[in-house]
N, C-alpha and C positions, 0 to 999 in steps of 0.2 A: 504493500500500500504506500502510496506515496507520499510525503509530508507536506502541510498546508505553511509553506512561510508567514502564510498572514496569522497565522495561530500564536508568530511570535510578537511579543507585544512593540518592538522597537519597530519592528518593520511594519505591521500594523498600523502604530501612531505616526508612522512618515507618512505613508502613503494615504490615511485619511486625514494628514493633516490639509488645512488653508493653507500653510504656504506649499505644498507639494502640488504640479511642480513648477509654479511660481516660481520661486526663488531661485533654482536652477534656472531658470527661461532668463531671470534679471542676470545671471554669473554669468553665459552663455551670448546671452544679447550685448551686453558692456565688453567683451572681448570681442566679440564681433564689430562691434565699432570703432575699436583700436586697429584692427585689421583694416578695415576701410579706409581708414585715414590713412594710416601707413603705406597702404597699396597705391592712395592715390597721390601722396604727398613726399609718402619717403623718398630712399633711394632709388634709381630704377635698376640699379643693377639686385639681380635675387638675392643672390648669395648675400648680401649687407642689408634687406629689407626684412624688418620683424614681422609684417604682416602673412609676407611669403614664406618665411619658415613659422610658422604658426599653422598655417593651412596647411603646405605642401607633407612638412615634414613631423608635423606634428598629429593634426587634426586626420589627416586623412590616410594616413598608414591607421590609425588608431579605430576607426568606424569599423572597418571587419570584427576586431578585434570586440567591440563591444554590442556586435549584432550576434555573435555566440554566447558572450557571456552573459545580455541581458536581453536577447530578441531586439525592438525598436526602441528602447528605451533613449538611444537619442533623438529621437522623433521628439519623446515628449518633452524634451529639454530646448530643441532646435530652435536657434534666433528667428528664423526664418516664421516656425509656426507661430512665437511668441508675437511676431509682429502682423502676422494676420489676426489673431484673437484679435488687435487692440484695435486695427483697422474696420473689422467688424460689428466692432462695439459701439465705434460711435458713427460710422458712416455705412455699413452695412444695411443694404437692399435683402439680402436673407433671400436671395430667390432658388428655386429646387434646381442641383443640378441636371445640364440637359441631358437629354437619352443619348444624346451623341458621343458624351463624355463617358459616361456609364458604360457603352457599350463599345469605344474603343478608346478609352482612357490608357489599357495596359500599351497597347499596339502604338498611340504618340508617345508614353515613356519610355518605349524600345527605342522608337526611330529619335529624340531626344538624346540618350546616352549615346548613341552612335555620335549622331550628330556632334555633340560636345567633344567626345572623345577625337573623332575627328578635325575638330575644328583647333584642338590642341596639339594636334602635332603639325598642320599648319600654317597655325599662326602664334605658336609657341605659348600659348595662355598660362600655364603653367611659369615658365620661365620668366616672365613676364609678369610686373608687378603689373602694371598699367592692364595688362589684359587681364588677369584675376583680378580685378577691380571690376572691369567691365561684366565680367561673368556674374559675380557677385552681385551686381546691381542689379543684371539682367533679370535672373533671379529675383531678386525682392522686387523690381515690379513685376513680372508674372503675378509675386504673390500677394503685393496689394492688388491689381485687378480685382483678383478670383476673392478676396478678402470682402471687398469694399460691391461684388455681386451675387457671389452663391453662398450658401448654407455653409458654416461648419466650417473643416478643411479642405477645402475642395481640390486645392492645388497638391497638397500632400495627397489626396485617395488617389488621385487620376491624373496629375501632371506631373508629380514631382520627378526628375532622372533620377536622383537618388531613391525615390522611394523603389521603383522598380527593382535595384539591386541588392535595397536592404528587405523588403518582403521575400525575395529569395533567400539571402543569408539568415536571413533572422528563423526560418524555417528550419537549421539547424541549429538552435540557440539551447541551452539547456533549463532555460525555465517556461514555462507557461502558464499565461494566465485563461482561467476557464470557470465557466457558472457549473455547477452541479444539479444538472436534469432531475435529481428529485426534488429540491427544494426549490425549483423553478415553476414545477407543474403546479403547484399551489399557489402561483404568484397572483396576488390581485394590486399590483401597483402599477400595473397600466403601463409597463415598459419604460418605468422608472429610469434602469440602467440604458438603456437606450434616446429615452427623449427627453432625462432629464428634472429635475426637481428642486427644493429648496436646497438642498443637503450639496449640491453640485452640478455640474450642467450637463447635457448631450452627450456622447460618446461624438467626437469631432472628427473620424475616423469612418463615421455611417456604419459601428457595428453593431451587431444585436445579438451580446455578450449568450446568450441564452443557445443558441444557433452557432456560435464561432467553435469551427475546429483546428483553424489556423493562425499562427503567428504572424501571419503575411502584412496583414495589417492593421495589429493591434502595435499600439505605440505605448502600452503600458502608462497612460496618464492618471491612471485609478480616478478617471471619472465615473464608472462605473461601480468602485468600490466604495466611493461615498455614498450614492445613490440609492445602490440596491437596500432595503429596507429589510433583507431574512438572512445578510450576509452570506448569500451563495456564492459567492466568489471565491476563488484558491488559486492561491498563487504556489506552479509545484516546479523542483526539480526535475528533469527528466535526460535521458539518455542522450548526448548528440546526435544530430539527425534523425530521430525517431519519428518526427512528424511524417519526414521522405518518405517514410514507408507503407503510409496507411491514407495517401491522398482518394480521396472521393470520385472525386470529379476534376480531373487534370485538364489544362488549360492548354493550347498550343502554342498561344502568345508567352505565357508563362516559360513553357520550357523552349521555345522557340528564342529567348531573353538569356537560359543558360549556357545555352550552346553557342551564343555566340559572345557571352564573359569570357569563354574559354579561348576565342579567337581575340579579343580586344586585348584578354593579358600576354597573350603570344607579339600582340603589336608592340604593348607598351615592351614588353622585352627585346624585342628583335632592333626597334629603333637606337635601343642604349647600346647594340653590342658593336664590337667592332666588324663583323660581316655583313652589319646592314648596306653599309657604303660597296660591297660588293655585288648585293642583292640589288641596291638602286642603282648600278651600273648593266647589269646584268634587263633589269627593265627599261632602259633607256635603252639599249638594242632590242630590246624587245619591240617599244612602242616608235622608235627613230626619231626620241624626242627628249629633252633632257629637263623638261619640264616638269617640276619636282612633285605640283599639285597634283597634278595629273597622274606621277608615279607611283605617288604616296598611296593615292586614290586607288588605284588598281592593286597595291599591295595589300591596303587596308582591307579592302573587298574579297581579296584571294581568302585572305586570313580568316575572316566570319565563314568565307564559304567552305574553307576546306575540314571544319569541324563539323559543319550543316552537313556536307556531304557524306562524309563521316557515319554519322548516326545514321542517317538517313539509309546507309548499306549495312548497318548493324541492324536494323528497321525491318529492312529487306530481308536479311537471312532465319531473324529471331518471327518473321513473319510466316515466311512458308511452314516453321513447327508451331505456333502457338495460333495459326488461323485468323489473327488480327493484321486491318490492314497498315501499312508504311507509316502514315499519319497516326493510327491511334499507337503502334511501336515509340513512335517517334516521340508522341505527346506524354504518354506513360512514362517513358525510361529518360526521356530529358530532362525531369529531377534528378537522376542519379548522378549528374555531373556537378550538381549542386556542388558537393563538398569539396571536389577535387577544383572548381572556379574558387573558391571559399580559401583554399590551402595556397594555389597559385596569388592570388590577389594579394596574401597575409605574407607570402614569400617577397613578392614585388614589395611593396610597401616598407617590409621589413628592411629592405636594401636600404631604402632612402632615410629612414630613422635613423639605423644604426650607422650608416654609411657617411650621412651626413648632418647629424641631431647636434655637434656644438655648433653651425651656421645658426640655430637658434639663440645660442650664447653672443656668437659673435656680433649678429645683427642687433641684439638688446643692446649691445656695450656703444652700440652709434649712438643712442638715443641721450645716453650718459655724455660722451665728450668730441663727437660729429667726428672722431679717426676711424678710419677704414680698419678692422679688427682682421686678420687673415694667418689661418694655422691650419692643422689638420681638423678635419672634419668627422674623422673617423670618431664610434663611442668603444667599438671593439673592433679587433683586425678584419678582415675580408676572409682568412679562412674560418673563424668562427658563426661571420655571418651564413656562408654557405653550408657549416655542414647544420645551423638553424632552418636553414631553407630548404634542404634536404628531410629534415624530420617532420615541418610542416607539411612537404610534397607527400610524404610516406601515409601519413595520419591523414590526407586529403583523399589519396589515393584509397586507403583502406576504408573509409567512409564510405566512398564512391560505391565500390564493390562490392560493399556491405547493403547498402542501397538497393540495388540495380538484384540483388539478389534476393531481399525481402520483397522486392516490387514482385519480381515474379511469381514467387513463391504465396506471394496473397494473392494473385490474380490467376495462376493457373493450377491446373490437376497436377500431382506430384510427378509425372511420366513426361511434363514439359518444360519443369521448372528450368534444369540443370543446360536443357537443348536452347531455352531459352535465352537462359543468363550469360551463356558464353560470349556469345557475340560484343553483346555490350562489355564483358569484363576484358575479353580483346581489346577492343576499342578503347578504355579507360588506363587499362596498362600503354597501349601507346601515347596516349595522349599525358600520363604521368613521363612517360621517358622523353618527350619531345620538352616537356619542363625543366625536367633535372638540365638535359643537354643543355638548353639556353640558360639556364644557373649557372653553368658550371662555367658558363665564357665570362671574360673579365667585363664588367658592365660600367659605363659610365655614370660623372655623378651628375644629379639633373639641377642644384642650384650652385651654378657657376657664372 
């Protein structure tokens, strides 16, 4: 049986307190502001910008990391949301979001993170304080718009790029929070936890705590735990990736999103190695043009397509034994890459932390007496980071397969499980070794 953390009383009294989570939204939101500024005012060059090692090397290696350990719970802390609440508060129209959103809200956060991710390799947004300033902004109006027109969160359910990634990751998170079906069926508080009452407000998220079997997109704001009046709420420990294994009704957009995290972290990797410049040479005969957008573009493209394709033949073969067709193979078992996008991503990021986490020192120390600050960047050697990112690759990998093999195993007779799961465990074993190998090359550092 599994433990109810809210049983204990610390954790308990945060989560239903008034300032939770207020008060994190103010820490979260004041930091974000200092970024702003920084991005738009400091230095331009990164490496000496405290806003860019905040984001780059700080912030955003650290989001995998706490979409495992706490599902979305940066969600509920996010400047971003904090500042639609206040937008909505006082200038908010409150209109129902449209059906257009609703029914292809996942499919623009797909093409959105492409989008982005592309658009930083070329026009270097990352590198670039001035352009992570742009981004940022870009962002917070999207999210005034959708603030100051629709219901709730609207821009986090169905537009946010980050939310797409983090409903995936967070879906191997090890806690979850869930109502208890018995003490639900007797509810007469009119969906309380859902629309809201004196105790606390709406689930901002559009869920209906009572129905939710997934982490995707709960953001743990414990509006719901104030709300609920019979305290059916439990908040429990549970196994990594256990959720992967018992999906209902799987999405295509959804795992169509994983599969191609797996080619975007192959991008971000392949661009830092030293082979890249052989690969972009190699496509400029190809296309008898040396035009880089253009190169980028066809590379970037290769890259989504050659994991798409990938499953898509793992699809194929696990198809002809389990009598399912191409697409429901594909939509089924394209969770099971979750973990192994999950390990890759935490590998990548880890570089930039570890590789280059005192540039956050450094760029603080401008702020104190305006000298250019410049030393090693490193926080531990290069072989320790590697064989880290080899244990995360290992632990990704094993996830995956572990996955990919409960999948089966709950959906087929026991005479197809093993014919089934091969294919894919094939395909995840390669797709772990094509990681390790661009690991193993010497990678450049990205604030320079």
């Amino acid at each position: 049986m599994r433990t109810d953390l809210l049983k204990h009383r610390v954790v308990r009294s945060v989560l239903k307190s008034r300032w939770y989570p207020g008060l994190f939204q103010l820490i979260t939101t004041s930091v974000f502001t200092i970024v702003i500024i920084q991005l738009l005012f400091g230095p331009p060059n990164a490496f000496q910008n405290l806003g860019t090692a905040l984001t780059w090397v700080i912030w955003w290696p650290f989001i995998p990391l706490f979409l495992v350990l706490s599902g979305r719970f940066w969600c509920a802390i996010c400047p971003f949301a904090f500042v639609s609440d206040l937008v909505q508060k006082w200038f908010g129209l409150r209109r129902p979001v449209p059906k257009f959103l609703k029914k292809y809200g996942i499919w623009i956060i797909d093409a959105m993170f492409i989008l982005i991710t592309w658009a930083d390799h070329i026009w270097g947004i990352v590198s670039n304080p001035r352009g992570s300033s742009l981004l940022l902004l870009g962002i917070s109006g999207g999210v005034i718009f959708c603030g100051i027109v629709w219901q709730r969160r609207t821009w986090c359910r169905y537009l946010c790029f980050m939310g797409g990634m983090s409903g995936n990751y967070a879906r191997t998170a090890i806690v979850e929070l869930r109502a208890n079906p018995k003490i639900c069926q007797g509810c007469k508080a009119r969906a309380a936890c859902y629309n809201g009452n004196e105790h606390g407000p709406a689930c901002p998220m559009f869920e209906f705590p009572r129905q939710m079997e997934s982490n995707a997109r709960c953001n743990l704001c414990a509006a719901c735990i104030k709300t609920c009046p019979n305290d059916a709420l439990q908040l429990s420990l549970r196994p990594p990736t256990r959720e992967l294994w018992f999906i209902r009704n799987p999405r295509f957009e959804e795992a169509f999103l994983a599969v191609v995290l797996m080619g975007i972290v192959f991008v971000q990797n392949i661009t830092m190695l030293e082979p890249w410049q052989q690969i972009l040479t190699g496509l400029e005969h190809l296309t008898g043009t040396t035009n880089y957008y253009l190169n980028f573009t066809l590379a970037f493209t290769l890259a989504m397509a050659l994991p798409c394709s990938l499953l898509g033949l793992a699809a194929f073969f696990a198809g002809r034994v389990n009598g399912d067709s191409v697409i429901r193979n594909f939509t089924r078992f394209g969770y099971a890459l979750i973990p192994l996008d999950l390990a890759g991503h935490l590998a990548h990021n880890l570089y930039h932390f570890l590789a280059e986490g005192k540039t956050v020192v450094y760029s603080a120390l401008t702020l104190v007496d305006n000298r250019v600050h410049i030393g090693p960047s490193n926080l531990v050697s290069n072989g320790v980071i590697q064989i880290l990112q080899y244990v995360l690759l290992e632990l990704g990998l094993m996830g995956s397969l572990y996955t990919a093999y409960r999948i089966a195993k709950k959906q087929y007779p026991r005479a197809r499980v093993w014919p089934t799961f091969w294919p894919y465990a094939i395909l995840l074993v390669v797709f772990g070794l094509i990681n390790c190998w661009l690991f193993a090359l010497p990678m450049y550092h990205r604030m320079m």
